[in-house]
N, C-alpha and C positions, 0 to 999 in steps of 0.2 A: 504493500500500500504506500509505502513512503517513497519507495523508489518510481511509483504513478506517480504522486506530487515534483517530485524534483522534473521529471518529462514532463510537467505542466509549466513550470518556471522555464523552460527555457522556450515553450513555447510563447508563454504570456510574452514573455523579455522579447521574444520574435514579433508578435503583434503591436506590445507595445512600441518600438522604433520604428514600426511598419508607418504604422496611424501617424507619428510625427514625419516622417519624410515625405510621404503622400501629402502630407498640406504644404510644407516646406516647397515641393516641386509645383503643386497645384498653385499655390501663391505666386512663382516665381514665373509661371509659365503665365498668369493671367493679368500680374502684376506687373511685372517685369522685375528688375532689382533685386536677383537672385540673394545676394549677399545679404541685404537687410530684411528679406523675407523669410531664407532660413534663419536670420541671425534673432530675429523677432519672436521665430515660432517656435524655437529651440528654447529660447529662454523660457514665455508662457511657458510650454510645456513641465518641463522644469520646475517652475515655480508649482504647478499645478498639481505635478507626482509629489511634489513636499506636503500641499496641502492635501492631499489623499493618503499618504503617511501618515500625516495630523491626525486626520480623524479615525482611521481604522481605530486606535486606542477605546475609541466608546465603543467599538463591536463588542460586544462580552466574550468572553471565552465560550461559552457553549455554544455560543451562535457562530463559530468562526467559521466552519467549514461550510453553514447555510449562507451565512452571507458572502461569501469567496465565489460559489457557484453563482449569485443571483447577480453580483457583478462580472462574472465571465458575461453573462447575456447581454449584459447593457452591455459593458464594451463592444462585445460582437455589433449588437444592434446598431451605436450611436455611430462607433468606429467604422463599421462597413459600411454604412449608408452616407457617411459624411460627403466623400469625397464627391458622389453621384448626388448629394443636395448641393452641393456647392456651386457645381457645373450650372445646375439648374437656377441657382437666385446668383450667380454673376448674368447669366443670358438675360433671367427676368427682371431684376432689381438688383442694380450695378451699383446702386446705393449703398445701399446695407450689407455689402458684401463682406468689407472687412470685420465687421461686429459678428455675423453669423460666421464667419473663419473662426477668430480669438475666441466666441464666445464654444464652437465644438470642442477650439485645442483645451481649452482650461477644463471642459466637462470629461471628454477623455483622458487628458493627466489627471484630475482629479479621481477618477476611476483608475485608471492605470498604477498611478501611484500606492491604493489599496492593495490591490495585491501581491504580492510583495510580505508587506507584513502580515497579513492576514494567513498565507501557506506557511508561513514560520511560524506563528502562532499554533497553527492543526499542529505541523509538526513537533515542535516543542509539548503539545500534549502527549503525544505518544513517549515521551521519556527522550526522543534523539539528545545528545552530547551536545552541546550549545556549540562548543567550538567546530565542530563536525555539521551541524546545521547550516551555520554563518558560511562556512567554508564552502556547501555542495552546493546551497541557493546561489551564491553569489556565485560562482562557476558556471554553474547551468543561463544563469540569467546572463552574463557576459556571450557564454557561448552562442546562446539566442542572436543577440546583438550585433555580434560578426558574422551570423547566418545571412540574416535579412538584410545587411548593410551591402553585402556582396551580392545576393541574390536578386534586389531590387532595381539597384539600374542595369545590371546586365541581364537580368531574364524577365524578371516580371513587368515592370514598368514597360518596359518595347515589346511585349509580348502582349501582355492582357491590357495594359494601359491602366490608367490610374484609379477608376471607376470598379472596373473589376477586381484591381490587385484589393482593394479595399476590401471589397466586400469577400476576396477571397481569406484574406484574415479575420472578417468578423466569424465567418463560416469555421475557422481554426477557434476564435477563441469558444463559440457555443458547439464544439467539438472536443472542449478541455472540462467547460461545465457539464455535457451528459455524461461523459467518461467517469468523472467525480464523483457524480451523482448515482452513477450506477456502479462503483466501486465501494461508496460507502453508504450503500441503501439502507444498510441495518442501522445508521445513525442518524438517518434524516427521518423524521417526525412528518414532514410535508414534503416526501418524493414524492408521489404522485405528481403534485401542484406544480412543481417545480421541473418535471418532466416535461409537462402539456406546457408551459412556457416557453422551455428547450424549444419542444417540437414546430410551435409557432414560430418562434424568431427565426430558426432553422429554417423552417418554409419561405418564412417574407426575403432572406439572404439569397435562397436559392433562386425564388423567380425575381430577384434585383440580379442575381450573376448572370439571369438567361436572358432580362433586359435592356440590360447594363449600356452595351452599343450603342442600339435607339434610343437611346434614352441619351445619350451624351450627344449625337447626332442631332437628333431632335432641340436640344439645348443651343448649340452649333449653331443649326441653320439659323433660330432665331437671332441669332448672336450677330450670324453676317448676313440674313437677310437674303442669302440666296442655296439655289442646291448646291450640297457637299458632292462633290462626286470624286473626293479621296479626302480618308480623313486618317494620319497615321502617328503613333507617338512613340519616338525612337529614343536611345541612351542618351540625344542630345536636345530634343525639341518636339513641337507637337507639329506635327505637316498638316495643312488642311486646304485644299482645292475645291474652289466655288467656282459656277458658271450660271450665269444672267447673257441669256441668248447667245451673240457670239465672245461674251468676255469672260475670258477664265482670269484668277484671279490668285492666287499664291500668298498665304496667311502663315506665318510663322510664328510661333507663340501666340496667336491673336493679331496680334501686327501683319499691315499688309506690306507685300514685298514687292509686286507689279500687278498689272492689269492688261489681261492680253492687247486690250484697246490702243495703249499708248506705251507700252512698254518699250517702242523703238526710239523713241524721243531721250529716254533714260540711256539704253544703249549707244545708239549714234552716240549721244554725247561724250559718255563713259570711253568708249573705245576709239571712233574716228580724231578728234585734235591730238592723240598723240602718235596713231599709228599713219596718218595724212602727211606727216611731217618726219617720218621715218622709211623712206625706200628701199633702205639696204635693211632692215629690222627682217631677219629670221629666223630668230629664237623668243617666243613671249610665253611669260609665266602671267596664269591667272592665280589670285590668291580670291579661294571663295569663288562665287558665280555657280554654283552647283546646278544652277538652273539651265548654263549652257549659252543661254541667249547672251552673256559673251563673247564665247571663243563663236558662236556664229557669226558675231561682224568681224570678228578677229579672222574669221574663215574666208571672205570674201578678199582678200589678198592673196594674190597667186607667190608673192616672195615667202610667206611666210611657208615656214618647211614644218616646225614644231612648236606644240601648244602644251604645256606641262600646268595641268589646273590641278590646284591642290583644294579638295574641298572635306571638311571634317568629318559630313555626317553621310557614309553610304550611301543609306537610306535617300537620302537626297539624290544623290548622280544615279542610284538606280531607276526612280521614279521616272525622271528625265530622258535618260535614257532609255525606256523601252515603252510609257504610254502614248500612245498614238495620237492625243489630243496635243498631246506636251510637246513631241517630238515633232511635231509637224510646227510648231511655234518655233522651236528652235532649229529647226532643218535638218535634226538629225547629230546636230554639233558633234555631241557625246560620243556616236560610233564614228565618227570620221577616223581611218588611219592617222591624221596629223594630231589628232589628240588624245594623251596621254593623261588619262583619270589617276591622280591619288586622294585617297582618303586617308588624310591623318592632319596633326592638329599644324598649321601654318606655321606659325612659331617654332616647335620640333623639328621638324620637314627641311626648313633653311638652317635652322643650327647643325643639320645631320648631312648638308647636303652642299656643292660647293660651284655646281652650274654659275655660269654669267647670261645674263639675257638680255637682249639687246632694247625689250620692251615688258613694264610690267604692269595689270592691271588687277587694281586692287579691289574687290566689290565684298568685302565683309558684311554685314550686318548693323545698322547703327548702334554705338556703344549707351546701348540702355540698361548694362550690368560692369560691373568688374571683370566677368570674365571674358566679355569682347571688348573691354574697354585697353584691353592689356594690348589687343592687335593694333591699336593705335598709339602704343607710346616709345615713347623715346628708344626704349631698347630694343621692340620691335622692330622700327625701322631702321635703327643703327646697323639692325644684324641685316636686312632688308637691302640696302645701300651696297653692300659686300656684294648680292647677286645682280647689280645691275650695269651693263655697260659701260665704258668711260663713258659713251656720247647717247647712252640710252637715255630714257624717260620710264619714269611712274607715275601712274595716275591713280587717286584715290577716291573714292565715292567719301563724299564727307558731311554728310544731313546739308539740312537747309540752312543757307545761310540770312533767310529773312526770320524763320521760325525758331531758329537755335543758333543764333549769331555769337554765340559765345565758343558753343562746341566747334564751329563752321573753324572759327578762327582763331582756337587753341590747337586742332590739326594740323593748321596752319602752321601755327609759331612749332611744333612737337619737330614739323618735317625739318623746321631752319634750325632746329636746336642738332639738330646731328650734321646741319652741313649740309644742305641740298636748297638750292636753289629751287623758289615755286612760283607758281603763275598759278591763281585761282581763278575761277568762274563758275557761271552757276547757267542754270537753263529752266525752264517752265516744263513740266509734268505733272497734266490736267489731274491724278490721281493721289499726285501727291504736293502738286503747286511746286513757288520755287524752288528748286534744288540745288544743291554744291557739289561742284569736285575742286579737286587739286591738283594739277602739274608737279613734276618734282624732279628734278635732275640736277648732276654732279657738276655741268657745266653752264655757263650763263646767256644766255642770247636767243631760248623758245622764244618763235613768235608763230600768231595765228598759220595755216596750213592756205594757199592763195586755193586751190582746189582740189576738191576730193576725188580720188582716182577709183573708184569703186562707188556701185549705186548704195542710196540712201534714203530714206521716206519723208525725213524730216531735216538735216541738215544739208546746207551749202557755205559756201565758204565766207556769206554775208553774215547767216545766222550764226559763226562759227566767233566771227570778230566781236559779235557785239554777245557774246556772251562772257566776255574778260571785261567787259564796260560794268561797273559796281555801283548801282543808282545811289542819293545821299542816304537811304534808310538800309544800307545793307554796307555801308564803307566798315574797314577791319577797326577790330577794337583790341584795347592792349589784356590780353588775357595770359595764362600760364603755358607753358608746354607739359604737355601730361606725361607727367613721372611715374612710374610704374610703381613704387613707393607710395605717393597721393592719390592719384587717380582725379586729378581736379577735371579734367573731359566728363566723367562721367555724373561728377556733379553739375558740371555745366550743362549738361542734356537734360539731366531732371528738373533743374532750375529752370530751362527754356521753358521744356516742353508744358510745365508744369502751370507756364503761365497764358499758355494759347488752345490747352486743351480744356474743355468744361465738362 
C-alpha cells in the first residue's frame, strides 16, 4: 500500500509541473513575453502550493486519505479543463483573460500544493520512519518533475497540443484518486460517493480529450475571424493558417505574419534593394523566412547559384514545403535544387558554421520576447558580420518604424554598434501598414538600385528611392543598441506597441 502512495507522488509531482507549464506556454503563446509570462506564473504558482501546504494542516488526521482523493479530482477536473477554458475566454473575452489565467494558476497551486503533505501525513500513519518518508516523497516527487519537464515540449505539447496535454493529466490525476480509492476501500466510510465522483469527472475528461481539437479550432476561428485550414502547435510555436476567399493568411503565436493578398509588397521590399544592387551576388543566406516567399524572389535571379535558409522550426519548412495552397504562393521555393533547408537555431548554425555570402537576408520574427529579441542584438550580429562578404549586404526586417519607432531605430543603432554601415527604409503593407527594414554593410556608398532586373508586382526603381525618404513623424530617434545582457529592443517593442494597440 505505501509503495501505491509513493507511485502516486510522482505522479501528482508529474501533473502538478504539467498544469504550470501549460499556462506558462498558453500565456506566452497568446500573450506574447514568454519570459514574464512564465516568470509570473511560476511565481503565482509557487506562492499558491505554499498556500495549499498552509492549509492541508486543518485536514485532521483521519480525514487525510479522504480528502487526498477528493483533491486528486478537483485537480484533475480544474487542471485538465483549464487550458481548453482559456482558449475559449481569450477568443470570447480578451478582457478578463488575465484574471481567469492567475485566478486557475493560484486555485491549482492551491490544490497542488495539498498534496504533498496530505500522502505524508496517510503515510506517517502507517508507522513509515520519518527520515525514510521525507526521503522516498521527495525523490519520487522530483522524479515526476524531470518526467514531465522533458516529456512536454518534446512529445506532448507538438503532439497532442496544449488543450489535450491538459486534460490528459487531469485524466492521470483522477487515475491516482480511483486507484487510492480502490486500494484502500476498507478505510473509506464514503467509497461508494466518492467512486461515482471519480466516474463523472473521468467521463467529462474523456469527452473534453475527444473534443479537445474542435473545440480549440472552434475558439480559433473566432479568434481570427476566418476558416483555419491548418492549425499546428510545435516545440516552438503555434502554426495556424486562415483563408477568406483568395487570402491565406499565416498567424504565429496569434500574431499575423502575411496575407496572401499583399504579401509581395513585404517581399519585393525585403529582398529586391539589396539583391538589384548586387550582380555578381551568388551565395545568399536567409536567416528565418520559413515560409519560403523569400528565397522565391531570391529565386528569380538566374546568378544566384545557392540559397542556404536557416529556419528553426521544421514544422515550419515542412508545411511550406509540401501544401499545395502554400506552395503554389511561394513557387515551390523550398524544393528548388538551389535551396538548401536547415532547421536549427540561427545563432548556433553561424557560431558552428564558417560560409561567406555575398548576400544576407534576415526575416526573423518581430522581437516580442527575449528569446527572439537575442536575434537582434549586438552579439548576434557581431557573429553575423563574420559570414558576410567584404562588398556584400544584409538586410533586416525591422517592425515598423511609425508604430514602434523606438524598436525601428534601436536595430538600427544595434547594427552600427558592431561596425556596419546602414541605410534604413521602410514601405507600406496594407496588412500591416508602415513597415521597416534595414540595409547593412561593411562598406560605405549603398545607394538606391537605378533598375530592377527581374519582374516584380509592386516595386520599381521610383518606388524603391523614395522609400529611404523618412517623412518628419518617423525621423530616427536617439535610443540604445540592444545588449544581449539588457535587452532594451525588447522593451522598446512592448513600450510601442503597447501604446497603438487597444
Amino acid at each position: 500500500m505505501d509503495r501505491l502512495l509513493i507511485l502516486s507522488v510522482f505522479v501528482v509531482a508529474s501533473c502538478g509541473l504539467a498544469y504550470e507549464l501549460i499556462a506558462g506556454a498558453l500565456a506566452s503563446y497568446l500573450l506574447g513575453d514568454s519570459i514574464l509570462q512564465f516568470s509570473s506564473i511560476i511565481g503565482a504558482y509557487l506562492f499558491a502550493m505554499g498556500i495549499g501546504s498552509h492549509l492541508s494542516q486543518y485536514v485532521k488526521d483521519e480525514d487525510s486519505l479522504a480528502r487526498f482523493i477528493d483533491i486528486e479530482l478537483l485537480v484533475g477536473l480544474i487542471g485538465g479543463v483549464a487550458a481548453l477554458l482559456l482558449f475559449l475566454v481569450f477568443s470570447w473575452l480578451a478582457a478578463p483573460f488575465r484574471t481567469v489565467l492567475y485566478a486557475l494558476v493560484l486555485i491549482i497551486g492551491t490544490l497542488v500544493g495539498m498534496e504533498i503533505p496530505l500522502v505524508m501525513r496517510v503515510l506517517n500513519q502507517r508507522q513509515a520512519e520519518f527520515r525514510e518518508l521525507v526521503s522516498r516523497v521527495l525523490t519520487f516527487d522530483y522524479l515526476g518533475a524531470l518526467a514531465v519537464s522533458l516529456l512536454f515540449p518534446l512529445v506532448l505539447a507538438p503532439k497532442l497540443g496544449l488543450a489535450r496535454t491538459g486534460l490528459l493529466f487531469g485524466i492521470c490525476n483522477v487515475g491516482v484518486a480511483i486507484w487510492t480509492a480502490y486500494a484502500f476501500r476498507r478505510e473509506l466510510p464514503g467509497l461508494r460517493a466518492q467512486m461515482s465522483r471519480a466516474l463523472v469527472v473521468l467521463a467529462l475528461l474523456i469527452a473534453g480529450f475527444a473534443v479537445a481539437d474542435r473545440l480549440v479550432q472552434w475558439s480559433e476561428k473566432s479568434l481570427f475571424g476566418d476558416e483555419i485550414i491548418h492549425a499546428e502547435t510545435t516545440p516552438y510555436q503555434r502554426l495556424v493558417i486562415t483563408r477568406w476567399h483568395d487570402d491565406l493568411r499565416l498567424h504565429i503565436n496569434g500574431n499575423l505574419q502575411f496575407s496572401s493578398r499583399d504579401e509581395f509588397r513585404y517581399h519585393e521590399a525585403l529582398v529586391h534593394p539589396v539583391m538589384a544592387t548586387l550582380p555578381w551576388a551568388r551565395r545568399v543566406l536567409v536567416l528565418g523566412g520559413g515560409d519560403g516567399l523569400a528565397a522565391r524572389e531570391l529565386l528569380k535571379y538566374p546568378q544566384v547559384e545557392a540559397i542556404t535558409l536557416v529556419d528553426l522550426d521544421p514544422a515550419m519548412t515542412t508545411l511550406f514545403a509540401t501544401a499545395p495552397a502554400l506552395t503554389a504562393l511561394n513557387h515551390g521555393a523550398l524544393k528548388d535544387k538551389r535551396v538548401h533547408v536547415i532547421n536549427d537555431d540561427a545563432g548556433r548554425w553561424l557560431e558552428n558554421h564558417d560560409q561567406v555570402y555575398d548576400a544576407v537576408i534576415v526575416d526573423f520574427p518581430d522581437p516580442s520576447n527575449f528569446a527572439l529579441g537575442k536575434l537582434y542584438s549586438v552579439p548576434m550580429y557581431r557573429l553575423l558580420k563574420r559570414h558576410v562578404a567584404e562588398h556584400g549586404l544584409v538586410v533586416v526586417q525591422s517592425t515598423s518604424p511609425y508604430f514602434a519607432p523606438r524598436s525601428f531605430w534601436s536595430i538600427n543603432a544595434t547594427l552600427r554598434e558592431v561596425g556596419f554601415h546602414t541605410w534604413p527604409y521602410h514601405t507600406y503593407v496594407p496588412s500591416f501598414g508602415e513597415w521597416g527594414f534595414i540595409i547593412a554593410g561593411a562598406q560605405p556608398g549603398y545607394a538606391p538600385p537605378e533598375r530592377i532586373p527581374v519582374p516584380t508586382r509592386y516595386l520599381n526603381p521610383a518606388a524603391i528611392r523614395l522609400m529611404f525618404d523618412f517623412p518628419p513623424d518617423m525621423q530616427p530617434l536617439a535610443v540604445e543598441p540592444n545588449r544581449l545582457n539588457t535587452q532594451s529592443l525588447v522593451h522598446y517593442f512592448e513600450q510601442d506597441w503597447r501604446n497603438v494597440q487597444r
